[in-house]
C-alpha positions in Angstrom: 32.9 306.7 115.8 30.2 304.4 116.4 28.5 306.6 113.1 31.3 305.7 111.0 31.3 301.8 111.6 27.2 301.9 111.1 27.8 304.0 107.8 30.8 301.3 106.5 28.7 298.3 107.6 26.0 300.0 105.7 27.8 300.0 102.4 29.8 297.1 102.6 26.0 295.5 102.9 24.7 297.5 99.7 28.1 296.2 97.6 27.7 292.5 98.9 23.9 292.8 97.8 24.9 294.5 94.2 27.6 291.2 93.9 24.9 288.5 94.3 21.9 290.6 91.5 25.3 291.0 89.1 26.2 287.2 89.8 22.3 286.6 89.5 22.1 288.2 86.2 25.6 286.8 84.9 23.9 283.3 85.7 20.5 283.8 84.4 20.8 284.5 80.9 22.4 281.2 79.8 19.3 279.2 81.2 16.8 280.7 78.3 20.1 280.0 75.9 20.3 276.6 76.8 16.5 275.6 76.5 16.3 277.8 73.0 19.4 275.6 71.8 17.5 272.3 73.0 14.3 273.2 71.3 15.9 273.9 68.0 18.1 270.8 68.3 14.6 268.9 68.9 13.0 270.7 65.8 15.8 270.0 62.9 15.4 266.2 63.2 11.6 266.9 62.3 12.2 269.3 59.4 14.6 266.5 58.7 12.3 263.6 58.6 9.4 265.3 56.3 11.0 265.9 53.0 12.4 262.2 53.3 9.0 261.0 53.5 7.7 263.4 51.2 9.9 262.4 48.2 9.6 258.8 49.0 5.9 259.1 48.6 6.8 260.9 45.5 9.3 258.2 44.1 6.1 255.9 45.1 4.0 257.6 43.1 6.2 258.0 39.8 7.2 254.5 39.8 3.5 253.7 39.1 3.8 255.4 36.0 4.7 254.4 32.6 8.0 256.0 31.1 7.6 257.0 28.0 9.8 258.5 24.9 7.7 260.7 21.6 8.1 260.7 18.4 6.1 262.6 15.9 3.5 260.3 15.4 4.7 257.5 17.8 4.7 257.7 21.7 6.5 254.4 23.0 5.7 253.3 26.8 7.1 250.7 29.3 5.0 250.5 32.6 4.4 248.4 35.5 1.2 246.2 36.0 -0.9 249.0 37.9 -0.1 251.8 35.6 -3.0 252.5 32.5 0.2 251.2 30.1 1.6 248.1 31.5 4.3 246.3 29.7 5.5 248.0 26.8 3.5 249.5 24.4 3.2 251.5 21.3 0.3 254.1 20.3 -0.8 255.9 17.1 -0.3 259.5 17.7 -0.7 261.0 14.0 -3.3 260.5 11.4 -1.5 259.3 8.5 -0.5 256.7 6.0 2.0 255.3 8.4 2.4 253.5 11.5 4.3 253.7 14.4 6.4 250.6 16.1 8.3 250.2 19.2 11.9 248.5 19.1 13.5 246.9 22.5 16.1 245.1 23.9 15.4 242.8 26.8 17.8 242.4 29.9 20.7 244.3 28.8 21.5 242.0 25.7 21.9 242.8 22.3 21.9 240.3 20.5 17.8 239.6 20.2 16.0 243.1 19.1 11.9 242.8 19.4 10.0 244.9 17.5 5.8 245.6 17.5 3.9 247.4 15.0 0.6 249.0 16.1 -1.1 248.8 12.5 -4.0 250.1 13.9 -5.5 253.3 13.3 -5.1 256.9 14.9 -4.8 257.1 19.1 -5.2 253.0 19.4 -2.6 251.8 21.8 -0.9 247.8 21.2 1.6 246.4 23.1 2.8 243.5 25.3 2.8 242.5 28.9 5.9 240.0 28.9 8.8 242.0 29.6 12.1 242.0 31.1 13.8 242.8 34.4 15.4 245.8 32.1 14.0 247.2 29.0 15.8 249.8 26.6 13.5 250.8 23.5 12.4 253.5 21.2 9.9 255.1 19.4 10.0 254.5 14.9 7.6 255.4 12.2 7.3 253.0 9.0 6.2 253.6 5.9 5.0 250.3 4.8 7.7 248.5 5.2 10.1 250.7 5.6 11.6 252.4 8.6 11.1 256.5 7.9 12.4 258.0 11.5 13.2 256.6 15.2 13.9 258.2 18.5 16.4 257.9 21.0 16.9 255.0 23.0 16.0 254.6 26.4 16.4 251.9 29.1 14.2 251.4 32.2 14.6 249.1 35.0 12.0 246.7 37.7 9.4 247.5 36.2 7.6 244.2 35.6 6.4 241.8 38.5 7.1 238.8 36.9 10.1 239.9 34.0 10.8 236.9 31.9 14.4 235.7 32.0 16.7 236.1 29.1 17.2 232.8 27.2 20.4 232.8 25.2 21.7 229.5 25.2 18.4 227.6 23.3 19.7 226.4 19.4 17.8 226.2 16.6 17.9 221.7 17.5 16.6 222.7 20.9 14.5 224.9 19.7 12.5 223.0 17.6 12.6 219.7 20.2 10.7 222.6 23.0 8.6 223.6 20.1 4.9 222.4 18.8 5.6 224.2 15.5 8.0 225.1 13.2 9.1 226.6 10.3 12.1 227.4 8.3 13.6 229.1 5.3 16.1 228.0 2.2 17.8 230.9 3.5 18.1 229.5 7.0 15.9 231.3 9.6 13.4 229.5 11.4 10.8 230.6 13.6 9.0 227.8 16.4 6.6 228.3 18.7 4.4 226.4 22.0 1.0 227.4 23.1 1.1 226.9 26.7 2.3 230.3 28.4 3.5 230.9 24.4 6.6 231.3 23.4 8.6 232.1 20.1 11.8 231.5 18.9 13.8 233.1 16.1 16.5 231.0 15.2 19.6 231.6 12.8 21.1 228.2 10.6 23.2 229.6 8.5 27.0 231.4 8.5 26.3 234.6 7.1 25.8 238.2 6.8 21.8 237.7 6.9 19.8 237.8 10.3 17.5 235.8 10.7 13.3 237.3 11.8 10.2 236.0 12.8 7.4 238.0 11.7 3.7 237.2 13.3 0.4 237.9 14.6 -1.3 236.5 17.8 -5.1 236.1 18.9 -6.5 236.6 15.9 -5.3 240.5 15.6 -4.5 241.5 12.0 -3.3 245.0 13.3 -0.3 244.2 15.7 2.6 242.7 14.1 5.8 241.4 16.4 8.7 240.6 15.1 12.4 238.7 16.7 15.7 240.0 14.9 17.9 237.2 15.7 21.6 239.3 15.4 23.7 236.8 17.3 24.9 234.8 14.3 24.4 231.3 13.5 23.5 228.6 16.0 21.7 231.2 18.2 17.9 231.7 18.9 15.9 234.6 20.2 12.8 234.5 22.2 9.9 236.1 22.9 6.6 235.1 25.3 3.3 236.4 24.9 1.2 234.2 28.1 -2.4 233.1 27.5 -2.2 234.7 23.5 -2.2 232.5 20.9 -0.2 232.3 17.6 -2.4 233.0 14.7 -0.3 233.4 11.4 3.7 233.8 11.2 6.8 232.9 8.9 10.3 232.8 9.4 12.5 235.4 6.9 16.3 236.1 6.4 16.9 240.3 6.4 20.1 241.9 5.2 19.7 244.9 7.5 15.9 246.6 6.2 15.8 244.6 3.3 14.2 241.5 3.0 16.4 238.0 1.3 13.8 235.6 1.4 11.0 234.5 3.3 8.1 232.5 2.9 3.9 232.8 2.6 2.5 233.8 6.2 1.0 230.5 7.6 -2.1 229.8 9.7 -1.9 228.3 12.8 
């Protein structure tokens, strides 16, 4: 008898031991789930955080660059101060008997077109610095005077430091009145300028179907031409800034479309 109850005791103690390891082991396992769970939890947010910084460095670095658009024989740019093409400019790409220009639009409005013709030779670069908070503009290739092929237009944004603001409300009255010079056409276009931070209007005076241009040169520089198609109408002026550059010869024309109505002699300054 006393056998028996040493045998059951005996087992009942082997079961009660085998009930804690299996509760032990149930128990266990989770802990090394848990802490794997936290560790990749901690990990993601880090993954996370690299390619954010990564591509804003990389949106850094582009936005340092000039955007360009290619033409044969044309490549137009608009860049910020610290890129190697600040402002927009226009470079010679082709060895030929023609030249390549760049045509913009300042600040989103359409009614003023600038245009700059690099009339300089193969690979030379011309351009200007004053730009707008927004610039849309393409690449063209003349043939003397006349317009032979142009790109596609494209528009770029905050690119300048200092963009000049869009003046659309000046008239050809106030023009002249902010203005050291002027000079005007039978056909009713002038063009006026100042030579302190210079500026250049293109004014319209007449109720047609003709737009009004001004066509000139600054510093002294025989091979960049610029260029204001006023194509608001009459009453309107267009204006362009070139800073410390002065005006060196210009004249005031009436276009219908590319071809020339009247105009006068270029002028000295």
């Amino acid at each position: 008898m006393a056998l028996r109850r040493t045998v059951i005791a005996a087992a009942v103690m082997v079961a009660t031991a085998f009930s804690a390891e299996g509760a032990a082991a149930t128990v266990a396992p989770p802990r090394p789930a848990v802490q794997k769970a936290q560790a990749v939890a901690t990990a993601e947010p880090t993954q996370e955080a690299e390619p954010a910084a990564t591509s804003t460095a990389a949106s850094t670095t582009s936005a340092a660059e000039p955007v360009c658009v290619r033409l044969k024989g044309a490549e137009a740019c608009v860049g910020p101060d610290g890129s190697d093409r600040p402002g927009i400019t226009i470079e010679d790409t082709a060895d030929d008997h023609r030249h390549p220009a760049v045509e913009y639009y300042l600040n989103g409005y359409l009614g003023t077109k600038y245009v700059i013709h690099n009339l300089g030779r193969s690979g030379e670069v011309r351009g200007n610095r004053e730009i707008g908070r927004i610039v849309t503009f393409r690449a063209a290739v003349y043939e003397g005077g006349r317009r032979v092929k142009y790109g596609r237009w494209k528009t770029v944004r905050n690119v300048a430091k200092y963009p000049v603001k869009r003046d659309t409300r000046t008239t050809p009255a106030g023009a002249r009145g902010k203005s050291r010079t002027c000079a005007s056409t039978k056909a009713a276009a002038t063009i006026c300028f100042g030579e302190r931070k210079t500026f250049v209007y293109a004014c319209d005076t007449s109720a047609d179907e003709y737009q009004a241009r001004a066509e000139y040169f600054v510093a002294g520089d025989p091979t960049t031409r610029y260029e204001i198609h006023q194509l608001a109408g009459v009453g309107t002026c267009g204006k362009a800034e070139h800073g410390d550059l002065s005006i060196s010869m210009y004249r005031a024309s009436v276009f219908d479309h590319g071809r020339r109505k009247a105009t006068r002699l270029y002028r000295y300054n």
